[in-house]
C-alpha positions in Angstrom: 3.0 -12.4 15.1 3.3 -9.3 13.0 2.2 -6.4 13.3 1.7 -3.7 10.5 1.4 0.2 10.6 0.7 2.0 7.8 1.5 6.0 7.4 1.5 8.6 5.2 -1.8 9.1 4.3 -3.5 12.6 4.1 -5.4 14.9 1.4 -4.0 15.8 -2.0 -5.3 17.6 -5.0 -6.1 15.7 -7.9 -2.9 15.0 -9.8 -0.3 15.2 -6.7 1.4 12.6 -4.8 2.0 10.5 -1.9 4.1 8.0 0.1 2.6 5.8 2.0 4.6 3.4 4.4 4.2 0.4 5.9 6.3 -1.1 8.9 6.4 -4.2 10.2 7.2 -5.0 13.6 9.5 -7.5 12.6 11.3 -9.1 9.4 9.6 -9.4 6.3 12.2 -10.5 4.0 10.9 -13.7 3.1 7.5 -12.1 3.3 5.0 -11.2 -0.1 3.7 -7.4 1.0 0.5 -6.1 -0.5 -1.2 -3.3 -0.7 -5.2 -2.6 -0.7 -7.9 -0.6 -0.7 -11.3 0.4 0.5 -12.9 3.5 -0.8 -16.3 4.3 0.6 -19.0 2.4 -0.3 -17.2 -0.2 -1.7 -15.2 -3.7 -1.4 -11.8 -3.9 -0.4 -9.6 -4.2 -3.8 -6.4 -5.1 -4.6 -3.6 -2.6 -5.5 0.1 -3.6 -5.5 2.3 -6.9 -4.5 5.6 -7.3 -4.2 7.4 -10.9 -3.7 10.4 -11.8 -2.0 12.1 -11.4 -5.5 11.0 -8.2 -5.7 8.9 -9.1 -8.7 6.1 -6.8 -8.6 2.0 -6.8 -9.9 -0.2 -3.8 -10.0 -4.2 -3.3 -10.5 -4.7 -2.1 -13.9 -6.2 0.7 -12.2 -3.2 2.3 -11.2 -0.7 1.1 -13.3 2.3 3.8 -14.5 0.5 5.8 -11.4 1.7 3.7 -8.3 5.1 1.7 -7.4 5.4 -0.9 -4.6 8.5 -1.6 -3.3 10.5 -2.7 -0.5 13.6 -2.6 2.0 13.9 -5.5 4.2 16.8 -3.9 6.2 13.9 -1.4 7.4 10.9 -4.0 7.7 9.4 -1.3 5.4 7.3 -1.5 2.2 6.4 1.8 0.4 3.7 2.6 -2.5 4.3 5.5 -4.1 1.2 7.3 -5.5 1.7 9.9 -8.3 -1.1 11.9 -10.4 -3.7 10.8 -7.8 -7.5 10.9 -9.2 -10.6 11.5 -6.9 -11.4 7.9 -7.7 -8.4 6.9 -5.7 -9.6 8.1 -2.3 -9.9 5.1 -0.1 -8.2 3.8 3.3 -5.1 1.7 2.2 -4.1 -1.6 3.8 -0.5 -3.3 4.0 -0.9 -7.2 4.1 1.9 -9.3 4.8 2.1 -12.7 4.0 4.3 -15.8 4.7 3.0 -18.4 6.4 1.0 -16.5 7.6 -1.4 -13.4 6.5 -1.7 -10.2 8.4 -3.0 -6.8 7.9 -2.3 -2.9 9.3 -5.3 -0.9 10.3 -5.4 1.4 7.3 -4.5 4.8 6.6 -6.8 7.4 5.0 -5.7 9.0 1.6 -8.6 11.7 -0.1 -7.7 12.8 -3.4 -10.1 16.1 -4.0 -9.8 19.8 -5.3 
């Protein structure tokens, strides 16, 4: 079993940045990490994946905004979020998959002035 923690959320004004983290309790390197999100109101969407190759795939949403990426040797994926909108407020999930799936418990990240 793994088990997934994200961190790093908070609130930002409307064109800032965060980091958010995700650590797993064990390794992930043959794992496909994910990220999601839930913004009030609303059904979870995708956001960012990253494969074992470290090919990557981003909602057009937040593409040139947002990077995913990884480092096995820490059990870590990040997702860096630049010129945040208020439209990107939502809890963000990790989801780790290999055989198989798994998600964290979210963390909160409110983009308002």
């Amino acid at each position: 079993q793994v088990q997934l923690v994200e961190s790093g959320g908070g609130l930002v004004q409307p064109g800032g940045s965060l980091r958010l983290s995700c650590v797993a309790s064990r390794s992930i390197s043959r794992n496909i990490m994910s990220w999601y999100r839930q913004a009030p109101g609303k059904q979870r969407e995708f956001v960012a994946t990253i494969t074992l190759g470290g090919n990557t795939g981003y909602a057009d949403s937040v593409k040139g905004r947002f990077t995913i990426s990884r480092d096995n040797a820490e059990n870590t994926v990040y997702l860096q979020m630049n010129s945040l909108k208020p439209e990107d407020t939502a809890v963000y999930y990790c989801k780790s998959t290999w055989d198989t799936t798994y998600w964290g418990k979210g963390t909160l990240v409110t983009v308002s002035s």
